[in-house]
C-alpha positions in Angstrom: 14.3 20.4 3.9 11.5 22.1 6.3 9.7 19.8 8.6 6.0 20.2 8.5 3.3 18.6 10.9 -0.3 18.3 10.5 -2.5 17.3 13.4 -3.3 13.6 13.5 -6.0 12.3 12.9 -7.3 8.7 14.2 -8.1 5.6 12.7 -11.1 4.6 12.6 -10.0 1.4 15.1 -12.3 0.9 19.1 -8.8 0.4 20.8 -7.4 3.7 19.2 -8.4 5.4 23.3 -8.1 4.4 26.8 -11.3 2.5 27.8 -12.1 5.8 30.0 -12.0 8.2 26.6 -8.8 9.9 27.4 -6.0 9.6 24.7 -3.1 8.3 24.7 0.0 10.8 24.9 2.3 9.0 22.3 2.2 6.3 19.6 3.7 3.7 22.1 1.0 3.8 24.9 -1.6 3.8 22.3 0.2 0.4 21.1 1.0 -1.1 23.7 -2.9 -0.5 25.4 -4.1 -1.6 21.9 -2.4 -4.8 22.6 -3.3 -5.6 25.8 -7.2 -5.1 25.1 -7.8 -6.6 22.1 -10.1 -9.4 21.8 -8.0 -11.3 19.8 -5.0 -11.4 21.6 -5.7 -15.2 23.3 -3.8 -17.7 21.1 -5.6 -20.1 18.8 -4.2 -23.5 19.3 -4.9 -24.9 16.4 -3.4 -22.3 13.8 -1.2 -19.2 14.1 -4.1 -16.8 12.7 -5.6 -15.2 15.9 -1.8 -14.4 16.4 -1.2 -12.6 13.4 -4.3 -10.9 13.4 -3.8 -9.7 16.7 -0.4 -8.1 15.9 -2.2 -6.7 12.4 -4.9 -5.7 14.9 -2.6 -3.2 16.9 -1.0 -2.1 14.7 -3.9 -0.1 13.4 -4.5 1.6 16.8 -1.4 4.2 16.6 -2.8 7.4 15.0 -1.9 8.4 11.3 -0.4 11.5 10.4 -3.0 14.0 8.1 0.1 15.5 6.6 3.7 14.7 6.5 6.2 15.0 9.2 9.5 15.1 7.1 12.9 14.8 8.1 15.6 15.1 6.0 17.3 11.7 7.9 21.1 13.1 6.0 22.4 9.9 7.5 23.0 6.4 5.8 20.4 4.6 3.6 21.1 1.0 3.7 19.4 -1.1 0.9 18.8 -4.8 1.6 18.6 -6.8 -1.2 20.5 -5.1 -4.0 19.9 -5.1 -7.7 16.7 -6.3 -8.2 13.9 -3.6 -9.7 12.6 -2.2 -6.5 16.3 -1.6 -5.0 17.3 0.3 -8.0 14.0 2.5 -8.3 14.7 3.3 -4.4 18.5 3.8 -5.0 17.8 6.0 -8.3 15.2 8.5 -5.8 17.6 8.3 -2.8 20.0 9.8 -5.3 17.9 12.2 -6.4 17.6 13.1 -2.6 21.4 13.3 -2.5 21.4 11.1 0.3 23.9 8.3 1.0 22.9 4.6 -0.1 25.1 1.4 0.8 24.0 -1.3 -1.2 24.1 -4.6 0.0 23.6 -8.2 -1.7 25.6 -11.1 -2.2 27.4 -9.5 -5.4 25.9 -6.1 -5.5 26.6 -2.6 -8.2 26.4 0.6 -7.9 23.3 2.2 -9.3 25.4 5.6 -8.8 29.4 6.4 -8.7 28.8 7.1 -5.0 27.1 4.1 -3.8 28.5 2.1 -1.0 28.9 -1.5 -1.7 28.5 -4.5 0.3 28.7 -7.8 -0.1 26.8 -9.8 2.6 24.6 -13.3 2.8 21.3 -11.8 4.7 21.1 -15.9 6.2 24.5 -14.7 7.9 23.9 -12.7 11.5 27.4 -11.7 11.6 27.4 -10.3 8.2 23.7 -8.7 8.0 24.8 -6.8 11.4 27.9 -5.5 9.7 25.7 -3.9 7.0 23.9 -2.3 9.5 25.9 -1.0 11.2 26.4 3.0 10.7 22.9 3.0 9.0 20.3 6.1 9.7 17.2 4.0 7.9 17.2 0.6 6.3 15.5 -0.8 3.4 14.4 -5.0 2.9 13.8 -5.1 -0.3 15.6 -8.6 -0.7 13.6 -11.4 -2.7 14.4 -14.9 -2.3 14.0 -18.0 -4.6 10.6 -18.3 -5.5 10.2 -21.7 -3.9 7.9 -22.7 -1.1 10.2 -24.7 0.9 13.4 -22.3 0.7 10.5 -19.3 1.6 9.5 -21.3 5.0 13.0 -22.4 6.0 15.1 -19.0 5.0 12.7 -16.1 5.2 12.3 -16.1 9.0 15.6 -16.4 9.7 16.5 -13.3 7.2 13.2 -11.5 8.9 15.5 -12.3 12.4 18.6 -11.1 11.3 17.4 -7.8 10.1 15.3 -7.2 13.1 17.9 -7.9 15.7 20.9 -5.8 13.6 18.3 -3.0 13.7 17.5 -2.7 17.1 21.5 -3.5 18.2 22.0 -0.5 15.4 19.3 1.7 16.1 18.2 1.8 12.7 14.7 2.5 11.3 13.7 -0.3 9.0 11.2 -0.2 5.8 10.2 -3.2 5.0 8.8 -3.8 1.6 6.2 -6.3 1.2 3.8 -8.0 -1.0 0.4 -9.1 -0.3 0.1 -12.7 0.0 -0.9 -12.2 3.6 -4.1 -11.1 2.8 -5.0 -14.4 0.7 -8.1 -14.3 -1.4 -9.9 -10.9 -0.3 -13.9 -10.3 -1.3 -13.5 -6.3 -1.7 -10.5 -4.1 -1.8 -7.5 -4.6 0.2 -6.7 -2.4 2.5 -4.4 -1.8 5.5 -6.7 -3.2 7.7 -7.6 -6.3 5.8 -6.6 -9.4 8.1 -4.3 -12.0 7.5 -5.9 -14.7 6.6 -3.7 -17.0 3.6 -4.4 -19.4 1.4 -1.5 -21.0 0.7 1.8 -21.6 1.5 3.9 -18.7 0.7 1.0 -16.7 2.1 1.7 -18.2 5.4 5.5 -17.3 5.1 4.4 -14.1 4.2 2.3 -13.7 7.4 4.4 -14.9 9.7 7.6 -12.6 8.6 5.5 -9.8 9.0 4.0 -10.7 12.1 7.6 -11.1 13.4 8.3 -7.6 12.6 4.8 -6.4 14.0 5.6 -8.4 17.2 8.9 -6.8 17.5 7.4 -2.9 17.1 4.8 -4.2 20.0 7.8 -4.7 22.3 9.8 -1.5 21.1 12.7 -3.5 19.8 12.4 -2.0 16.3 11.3 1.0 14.7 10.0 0.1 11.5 7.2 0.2 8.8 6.2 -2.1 6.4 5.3 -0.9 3.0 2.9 -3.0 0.8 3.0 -3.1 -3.0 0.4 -4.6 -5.9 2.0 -7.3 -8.3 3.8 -4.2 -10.4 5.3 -3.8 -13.5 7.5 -1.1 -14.8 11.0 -0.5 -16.5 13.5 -2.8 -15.5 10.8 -5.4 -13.7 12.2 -8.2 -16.1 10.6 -11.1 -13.7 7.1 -9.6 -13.5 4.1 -11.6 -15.1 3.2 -8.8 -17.3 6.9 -8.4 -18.3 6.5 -12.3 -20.1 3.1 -12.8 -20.8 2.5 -9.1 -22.2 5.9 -6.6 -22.9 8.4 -9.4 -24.4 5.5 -10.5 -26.4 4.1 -7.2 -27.9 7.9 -6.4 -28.8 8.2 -9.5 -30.4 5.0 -8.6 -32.1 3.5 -11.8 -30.9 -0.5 -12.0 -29.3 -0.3 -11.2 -25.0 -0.9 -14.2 -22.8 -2.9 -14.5 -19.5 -3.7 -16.8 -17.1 -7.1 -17.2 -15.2 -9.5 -15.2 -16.0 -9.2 -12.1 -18.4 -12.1 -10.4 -17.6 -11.3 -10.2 -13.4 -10.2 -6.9 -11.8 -6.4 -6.3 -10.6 -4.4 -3.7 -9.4 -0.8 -3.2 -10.4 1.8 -1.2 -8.6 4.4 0.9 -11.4 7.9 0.4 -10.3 9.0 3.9 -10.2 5.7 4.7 -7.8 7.3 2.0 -5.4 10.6 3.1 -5.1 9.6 7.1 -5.0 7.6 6.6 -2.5 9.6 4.0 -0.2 12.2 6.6 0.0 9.7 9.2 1.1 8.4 6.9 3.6 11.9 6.4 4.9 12.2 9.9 5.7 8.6 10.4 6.8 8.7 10.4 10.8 5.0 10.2 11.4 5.3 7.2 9.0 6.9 4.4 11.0 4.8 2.2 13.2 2.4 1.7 10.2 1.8 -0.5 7.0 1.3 1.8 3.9 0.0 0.4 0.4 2.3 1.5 -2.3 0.4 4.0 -4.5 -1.6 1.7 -7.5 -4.0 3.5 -9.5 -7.4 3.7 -8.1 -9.4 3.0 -11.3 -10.8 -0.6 -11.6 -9.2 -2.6 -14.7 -9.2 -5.6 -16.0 -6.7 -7.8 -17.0 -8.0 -7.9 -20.6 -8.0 -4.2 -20.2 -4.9 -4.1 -19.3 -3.7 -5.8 -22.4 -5.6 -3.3 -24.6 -4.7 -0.5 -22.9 -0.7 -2.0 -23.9 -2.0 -3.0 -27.2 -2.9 0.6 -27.8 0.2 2.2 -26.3 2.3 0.0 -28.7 0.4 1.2 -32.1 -0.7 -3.0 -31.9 -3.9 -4.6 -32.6 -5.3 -5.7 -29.5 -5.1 -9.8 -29.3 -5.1 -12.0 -26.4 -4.5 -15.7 -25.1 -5.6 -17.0 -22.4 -3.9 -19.6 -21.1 -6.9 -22.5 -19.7 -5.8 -23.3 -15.8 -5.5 -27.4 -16.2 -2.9 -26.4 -18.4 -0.6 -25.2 -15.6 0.3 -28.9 -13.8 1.7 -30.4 -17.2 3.9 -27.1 -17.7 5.1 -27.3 -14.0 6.4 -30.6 -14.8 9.4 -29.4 -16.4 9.1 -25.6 -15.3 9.7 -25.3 -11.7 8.1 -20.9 -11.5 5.0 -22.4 -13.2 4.6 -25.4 -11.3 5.2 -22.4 -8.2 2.6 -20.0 -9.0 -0.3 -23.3 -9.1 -1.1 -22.4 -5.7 -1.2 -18.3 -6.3 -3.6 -18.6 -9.3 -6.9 -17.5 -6.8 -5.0 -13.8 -7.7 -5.3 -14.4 -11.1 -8.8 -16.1 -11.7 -11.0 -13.8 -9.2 -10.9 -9.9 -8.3 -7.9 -8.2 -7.1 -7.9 -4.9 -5.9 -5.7 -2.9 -4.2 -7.1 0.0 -2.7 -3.6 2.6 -1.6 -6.0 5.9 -0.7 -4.5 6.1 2.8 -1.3 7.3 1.2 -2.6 9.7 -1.2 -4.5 11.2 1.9 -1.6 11.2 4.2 1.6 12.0 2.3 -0.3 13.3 -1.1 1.4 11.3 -3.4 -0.4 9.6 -6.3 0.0 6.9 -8.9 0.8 6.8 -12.0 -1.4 6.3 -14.5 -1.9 3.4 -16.5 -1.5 4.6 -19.9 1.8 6.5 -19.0 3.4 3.9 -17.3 2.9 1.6 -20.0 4.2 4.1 -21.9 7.4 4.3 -19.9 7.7 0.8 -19.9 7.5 0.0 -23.8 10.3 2.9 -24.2 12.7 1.3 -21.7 12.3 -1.9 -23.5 13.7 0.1 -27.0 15.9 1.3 -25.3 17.1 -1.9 -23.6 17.2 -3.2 -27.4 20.0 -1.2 -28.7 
């Protein structure tokens, strides 16, 4: 595959030059003079924010690429975290690629006859380094339980492991990501929204990437971290939409949803994410960065969602929404429920997800509502027989 380069262009960030207006010759000077001059880079000590920020801060001195700079990296794609939906979309365009995958989870499968597989416990050191090993780029795609506590006690020490195996490896690492970071945002997210959470998991979430940001800073690890809406697609059997809206339309029973109907949110399609994790794998000009997943640009509602579905499944469109005191009884005796209490700020106010800095650099797009609906309703008959 040809490499092509574009000439950079900068972001839009004070500390992207030297204080005397000459630039910096590559990506590492520029981070590491980011680092040392911005304001935030004294520690709060009351809370871990200024420190996270500061990290998030740098990173959005390096310069981004205009175009491309593609490499076709021939050597071993490691995914971390087998199985789940994400993996397999990556894994299926990797294929595509004809490039090598290893696939590693506790019990992984093959999502082609020429997969590698691994089995490996990411809490083990020993183990997560032997998975490494050999690998040209590596993919964390791994979810854990979704429970606060196991998220505080296990995540940073899986965030560890992967660092340290990369950089005793050499291996450049993807990391995919969510955006619970970010907490409740007034506007679109962006790249260079803050971290600021509002609940728990949000403050795991924060502080794993911040490890990894804190690692680039000291040129342990190259690596990029790759942010996704809440998505739904084929195969994305945990999803919200997957049980409050798919299962039930093919059951030809009304949609559910929680919070309020009528408030924006983006959603990420599946097969967006793992297309375009694997381009970013083998992007040079990518690493260094955090990238938002391609989400359609266009504002829609949840309730639009639903009718948009409605529509795609020949249904008339009906809704039920949930009322939010409703959610503490049920998490009595359902432990996801009683979970997602704290997350519900995504689901009762605006969330939008703004991914234009991908479409400009790399030139890759979402798709569009109404065809991946589409998609997904067809995977679920096919799934039925």
């Amino acid at each position: 595959m040809p490499r092509t380069r574009a000439a950079p262009i900068r972001l839009p960030c004070s500390w992207a030059a030297r204080k005397d207006g000459t630039s910096c010759q590559s990506k590492f000077d520029i981070f590491k003079n980011a680092y040392q001059k911005c304001r935030y880079r004294e520690l709060c000590g009351r809370c871990l924010s200024h420190t996270m920020n500061t990290l998030h801060h740098t990173e959005h001195a390096m310069t981004a690429p205009q175009g491309p700079i593609v490499d076709t990296m021939p050597g071993l794609h490691t995914v971390l975290g087998a199985n789940g939906v994400i993996a397999r979309e990556l894994s299926l365009e990797l294929g595509r690629k004809g490039l090598p995958v290893r696939q590693v989870s506790r019990h992984p499968r093959a999502v082609k006859p020429t997969d590698q597989l691994l089995a490996a416990d990411l809490l083990d050191a020993k183990a997560v380094s032997g998975a490494v090993a050999g690998s040209d780029v590596v993919y964390l795609v791994a979810g854990l339980p979704y429970d606060t506590t196991t998220w505080e006690v296990q995540w940073p020490v899986l965030m560890r492991h992967v660092i340290d195996a990369c950089a005793r490896h050499g291996a450049r690492l993807v990391f995919f990501d969510n955006v619970y970071a970010y907490g409740w945002v007034k506007g679109a997210m962006t790249e260079e929204t803050p971290f600021n959470p509002c609940s728990r998991k949000g403050e795991v979430r924060a502080a794993v990437a911040s490890q990894l940001l804190n690692a680039m800073a000291k040129g342990g690890v190259n690596a990029l971290i790759a942010r996704s809406a809440d998505f739904y697609g084929p195969g994305a059997v945990n999803s919200f939409l997957r049980v409050a809206l798919f299962d039930r339309l093919r059951a030809g029973k009304a949609p559910q949803w929680i919070g309020n109907p009528r408030a924006l949110h983006s959603f990420t399609y599946t097969p967006d994410a793992g297309r375009v994790l694997a381009l970013l794998g083998q992007t040079e000009s990518a690493y260094g960065q955090t990238w938002h997943l391609p989400t359609c640009k266009e504002d829609i509602t949840g309730e639009g969602f639903v009718r948009l579905a409605c529509e795609q499944a020949r249904q008339t469109f009906r809704l039920q929404v949930l009322p939010n005191w409703l959610l503490k009884p049920l998490g009595w005796v359902a432990p996801p429920i009683r979970e997602n209490i704290e997350m519900m700020y995504q689901l009762q106010f605006d969330y939008r997800f703004d991914s234009s800095k991908i479409a400009r650099a790399l030139g890759v797009m979402a798709t569009a509502y109404p065809k991946g609906i589409d998609a997904t309703l067809a995977a679920q008959l096919v799934s039925d027989h």
